[in-house]
N, C-alpha and C positions, 0 to 999 in steps of 0.2 A: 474579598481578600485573596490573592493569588497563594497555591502552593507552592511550600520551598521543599527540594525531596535530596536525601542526602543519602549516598550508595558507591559502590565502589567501581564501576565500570558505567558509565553509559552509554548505549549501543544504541546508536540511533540508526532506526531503520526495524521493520518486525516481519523484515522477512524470512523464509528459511533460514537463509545464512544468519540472521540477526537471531533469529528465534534456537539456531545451537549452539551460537554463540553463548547466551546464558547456559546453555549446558555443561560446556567448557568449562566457563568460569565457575559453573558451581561444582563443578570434583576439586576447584581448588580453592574451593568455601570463599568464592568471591559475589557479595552482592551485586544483583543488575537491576538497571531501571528502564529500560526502553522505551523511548518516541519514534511517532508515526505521525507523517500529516495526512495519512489516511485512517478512516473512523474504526477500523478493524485490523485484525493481526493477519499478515500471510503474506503482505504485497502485491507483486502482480498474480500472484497465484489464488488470492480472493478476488482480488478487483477484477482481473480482466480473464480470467480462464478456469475459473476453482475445479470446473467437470472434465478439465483438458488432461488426459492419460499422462504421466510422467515414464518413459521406459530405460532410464538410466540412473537408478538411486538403487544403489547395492542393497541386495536382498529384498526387491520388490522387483520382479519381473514387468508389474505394472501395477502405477496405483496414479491415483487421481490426484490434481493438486488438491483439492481443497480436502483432502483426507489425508494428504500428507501433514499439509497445516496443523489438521487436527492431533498427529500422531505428534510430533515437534510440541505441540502446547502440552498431551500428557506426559512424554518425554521430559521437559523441564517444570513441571509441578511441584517433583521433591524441593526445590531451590526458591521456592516464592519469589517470581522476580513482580517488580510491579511498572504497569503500565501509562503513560499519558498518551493518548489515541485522539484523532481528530487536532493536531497541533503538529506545526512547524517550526526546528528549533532557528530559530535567526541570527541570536548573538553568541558569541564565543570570545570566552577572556580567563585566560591562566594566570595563576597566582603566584606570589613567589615563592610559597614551599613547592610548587609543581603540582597542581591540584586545579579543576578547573570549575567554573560557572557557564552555566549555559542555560539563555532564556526563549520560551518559546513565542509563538505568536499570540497567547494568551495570557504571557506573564509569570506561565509557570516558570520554577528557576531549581536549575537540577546543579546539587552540589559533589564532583566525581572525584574520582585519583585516577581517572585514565576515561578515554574516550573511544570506543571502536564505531567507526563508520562504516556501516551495513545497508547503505541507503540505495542498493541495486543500480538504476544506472542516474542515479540521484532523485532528487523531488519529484512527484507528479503532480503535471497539473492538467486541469481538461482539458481534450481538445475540444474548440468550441466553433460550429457550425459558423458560415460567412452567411449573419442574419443582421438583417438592418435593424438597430437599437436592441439587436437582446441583451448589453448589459444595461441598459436602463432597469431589467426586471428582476436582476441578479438582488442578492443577499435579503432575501425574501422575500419580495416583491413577484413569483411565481415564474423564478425560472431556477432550475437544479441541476447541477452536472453531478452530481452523487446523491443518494439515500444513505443519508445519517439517519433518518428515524423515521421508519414506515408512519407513525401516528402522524407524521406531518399532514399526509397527504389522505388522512380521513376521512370520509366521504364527498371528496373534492372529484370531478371531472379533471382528469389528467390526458394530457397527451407524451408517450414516448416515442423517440426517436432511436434507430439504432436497429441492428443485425449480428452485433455478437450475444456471449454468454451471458451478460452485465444486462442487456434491455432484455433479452428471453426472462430472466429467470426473474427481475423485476415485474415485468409484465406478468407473469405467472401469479407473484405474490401480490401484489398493489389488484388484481382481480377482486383480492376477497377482502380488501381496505378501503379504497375507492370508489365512489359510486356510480362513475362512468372513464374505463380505461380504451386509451386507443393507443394502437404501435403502430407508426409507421416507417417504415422500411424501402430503402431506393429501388433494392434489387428481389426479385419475385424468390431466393432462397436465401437462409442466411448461414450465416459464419459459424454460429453459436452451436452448440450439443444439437444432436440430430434429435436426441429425447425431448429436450427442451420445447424443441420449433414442432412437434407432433403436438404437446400439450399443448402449446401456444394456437395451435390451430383447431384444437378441440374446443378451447374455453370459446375460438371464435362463430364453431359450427355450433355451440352449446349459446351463443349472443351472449356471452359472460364478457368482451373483450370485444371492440373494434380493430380490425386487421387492415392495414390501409399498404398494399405494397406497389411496387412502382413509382412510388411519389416520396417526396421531402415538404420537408416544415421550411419554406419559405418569407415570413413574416409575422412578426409578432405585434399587437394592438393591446392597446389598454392606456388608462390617464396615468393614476401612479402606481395602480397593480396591473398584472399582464390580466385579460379579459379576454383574450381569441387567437388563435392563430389559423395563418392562412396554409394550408396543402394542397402542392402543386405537383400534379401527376407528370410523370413525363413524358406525357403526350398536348403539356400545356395548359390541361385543365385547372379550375382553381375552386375550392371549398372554404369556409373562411368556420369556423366553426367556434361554441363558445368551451372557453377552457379558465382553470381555474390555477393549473400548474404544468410548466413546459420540462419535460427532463429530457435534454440529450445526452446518450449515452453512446459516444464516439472513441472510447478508450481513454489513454491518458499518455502525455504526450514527457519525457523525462526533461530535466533540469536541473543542473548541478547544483545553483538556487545557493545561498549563503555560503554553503560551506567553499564555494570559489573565492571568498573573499577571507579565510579565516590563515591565510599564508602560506598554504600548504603548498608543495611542488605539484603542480601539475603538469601532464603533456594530454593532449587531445580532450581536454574537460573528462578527462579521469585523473586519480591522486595515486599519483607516485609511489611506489612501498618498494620496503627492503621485505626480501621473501627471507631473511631469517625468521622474523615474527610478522610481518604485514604492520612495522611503522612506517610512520610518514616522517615528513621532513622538521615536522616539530613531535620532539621525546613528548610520550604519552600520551600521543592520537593513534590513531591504527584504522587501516582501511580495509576491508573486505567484502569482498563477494565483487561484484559486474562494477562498480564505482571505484575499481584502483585497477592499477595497468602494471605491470612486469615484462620483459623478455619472457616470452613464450604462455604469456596469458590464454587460458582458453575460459569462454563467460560460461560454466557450468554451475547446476548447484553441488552439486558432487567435490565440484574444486574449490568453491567458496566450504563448504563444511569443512575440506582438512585446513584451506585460510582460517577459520575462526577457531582450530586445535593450538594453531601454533600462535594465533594474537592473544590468547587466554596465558600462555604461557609465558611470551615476552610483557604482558600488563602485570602479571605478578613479579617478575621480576624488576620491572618501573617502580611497582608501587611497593617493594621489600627488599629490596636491593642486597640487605645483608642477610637474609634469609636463604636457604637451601633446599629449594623444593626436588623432592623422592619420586619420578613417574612412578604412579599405582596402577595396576591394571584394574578394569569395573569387573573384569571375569574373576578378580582375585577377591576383591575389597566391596564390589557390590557398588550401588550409585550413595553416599552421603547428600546428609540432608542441612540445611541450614537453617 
C-alpha cells in the first residue's frame, strides 16, 4: 500500500538550500515534507564531496560539506520535518482550491498548500561508463551506480570503479562488508580527500582491498546475473576476473527530469522566479537554490539560504492570504517548535 503524506510545504530536493528551507518555514510554524531521489539528505554535498572544505558560509571560516549537512539536520530538529529519500517525484497536479498532489516514483503521494523546488541543478542521475550491455545487469542483477544499503553487498566480491570522494570512502567502508573489494582507477592519483586515498592505500598494503590503477572496467560477463568483469590496463593489458557486484562511481550527471514538464517558465533548463519570494510562473510553486535563474544569479549556497528566507515567506502568504504575518527575530523570540 503506498504512503499518502499530508503537509504544508513540500520541498523537494534535501539539499542545503532545501534542508533551510524547512528552517524557514518552521519560524513560521509551517509543516515540511521533503523528497529526494537520492537515498540520503545533503545532495551533492553527500553524494559527490561530503569531505570537500566549504570557505564561504558566514561564520564558518571553513567547514566541510558533509558536516555542514550535519549542522542543517540539527538546525531543523525543533520542526520535525519528515522525509521520503531514495524517490523521485514525477507527477504534479493542482487542485482547485490551490493546493497540490504530487506522486513519486514509488507511489508515494504527498498532499501540499505550496511547493518549493530545491532540486540544485535538478535530478541526478549516474553517470554511467560506455560498457557493452551493462544495463543488462542493472536493477539487481549486479551492477550499482549507488550504495542504498551496505548489507547488499555482504560478503560478495565487488569491483569499484572510480577516483573521487564517493568510490574512496565506499571502498574504505564495503572493506569491512565485503569479502573481496577491488578499486579501479584510470589515473595513478585521485580526485577524492587526500585522507581518504592514504587509507585506501593502506587497507591495500594491509591486502584488506585490491588497488588496481591505470586501468578501467571495460566489459561485463554473466547469463542473467553479472559474473565477471574484464580490466583493461592502459597499456592494453586485459584480466577478466570473477565478480559478484559491479559499482561505478563516476558522479552524477543533473537533469531537470519532470519537473520540465509541470509548465513552469523556463530559460536555459532553469525555472524562472520572481526574486520578490522565488515563485514561479504557476501561484504556489517556488524555486530555489542552483535550479532557478534571475538577472544577476550567482549558484551559491549562501544565495540560495536567503532564496529559501524569502520563499518561506511569500508560501505563507499563498497559503493565508488574509493573515498578517509580524517578522520576529530568533535573537528576540528564540527558534519555536512545532
Amino acid at each position: 500500500m503506498h504512503a499518502t503524506i499530508s503537509t504544508d510545504i513540500c520541498i523537494i530536493g534535501a539539499g542545503p538550500v532545501g534542508l533551510f528551507a524547512v528552517f524557514e518555514a518552521g519560524l513560521l510554524k509551517l509543516r515540511c515534507h521533503v523528497v529526494d531521489a537520492l537515498p540520503q539528505v545533503g545532495g551533492q554535498l553527500s553524494e559527490i564531496y561530503p569531505k570537500k572544505p566549504i570557505y564561504d558560509i558566514p561564520g564558518y571560516p571553513e567547514v566541510l560539506a558533509g558536516d555542514l549537512v550535519q549542522n542543517l539536520m540539527r538546525q531543523i530538529e525543533p520542526f520535525h520535518p519528515t522525509f521520503t529519500l531514495g524517490e523521485r517525484v514525477e507527477s504534479f497536479e493542482k487542485l482547485e482550491d490551490g493546493s497540490f498532489v504530487l506522486t513519486t516514483t514509488d507511489g508515494t503521494e504527498i498532499r501540499c498548500k505550496a511547493i518549493a523546488i530545491a532540486g540544485g541543478l535538478g535530478s541526478f542521475e549516474p553517470r554511467k561508463p560506455a560498457i557493452e550491455e551493462l544495463e543488462k545487469y542493472e536493477g539487481g542483477k549486479g551492477v550499482y551506480y549507488m550504495v542504498r544499503d551496505p548489507e547488499t553487498f555482504r560478503d560478495q566480491r565487488i569491483v569499484i570503479a572510480g577516483g573521487g570522494d564517493s568510490a574512496l570512502d565506499w571502498t574504505i567502508f564495503l572493506a569491512n562488508v565485503a569479502k573481496e573489494v577491488t578499486l579501479v582507477h584510470r589515473g595513478t592519483t585521485f580526485r577524492g580527500a587526500a585522507d581518504s586515498a592514504e587509507k585506501v592505500k593502506a587497507l591495500h598494503e594491509a591486502g584488506k582491498v585490491n588497488l588496481v590503477l591505470s586501468s578501467n572496467v571495460t566489459h561485463v560477463h554473466g547469463q542473467e546475473q553479472l559474473e565477471a568483469v574484464t580490466i583493461t590496463a592502459n597499456d592494453g593489458s586485459t584480466n577478466t576476473i570473477t565478480v559478484d557486484s559491479f559499482i561505478p562511481l563516476f558522479g552524477l550527471t543533473p537533469k531537470l527530469g519532470p519537473i520540465g514538464e509541470w509548465g513552469l517558465e523556463l530559460e536555459d533548463d532553469a525555472v524562472k522566479v520572481n526574486t520578490l519570494d522565488y515563485s514561479t510562473s504557476v501561484p504556489g510553486v517556488y524555486a530555489i537554490g542552483d535550479i532557478n535563474t534571475y538577472p544577476g544569479k550567482l549558484k551559491l549556497i549562501l544565495c540560495g539560504f536567503h532564496e529559501a528566507a524569502l520563499m518561506a515567506q511569500g508560501a505563507y502568504k499563498y497559503m493565508y492570504p488574509d493573515k498578517k504575518y509580524v517578522l520576529k527575530y530568533t535573537t528576540v523570540n528564540g527558534v519555536p517548535t512545532l
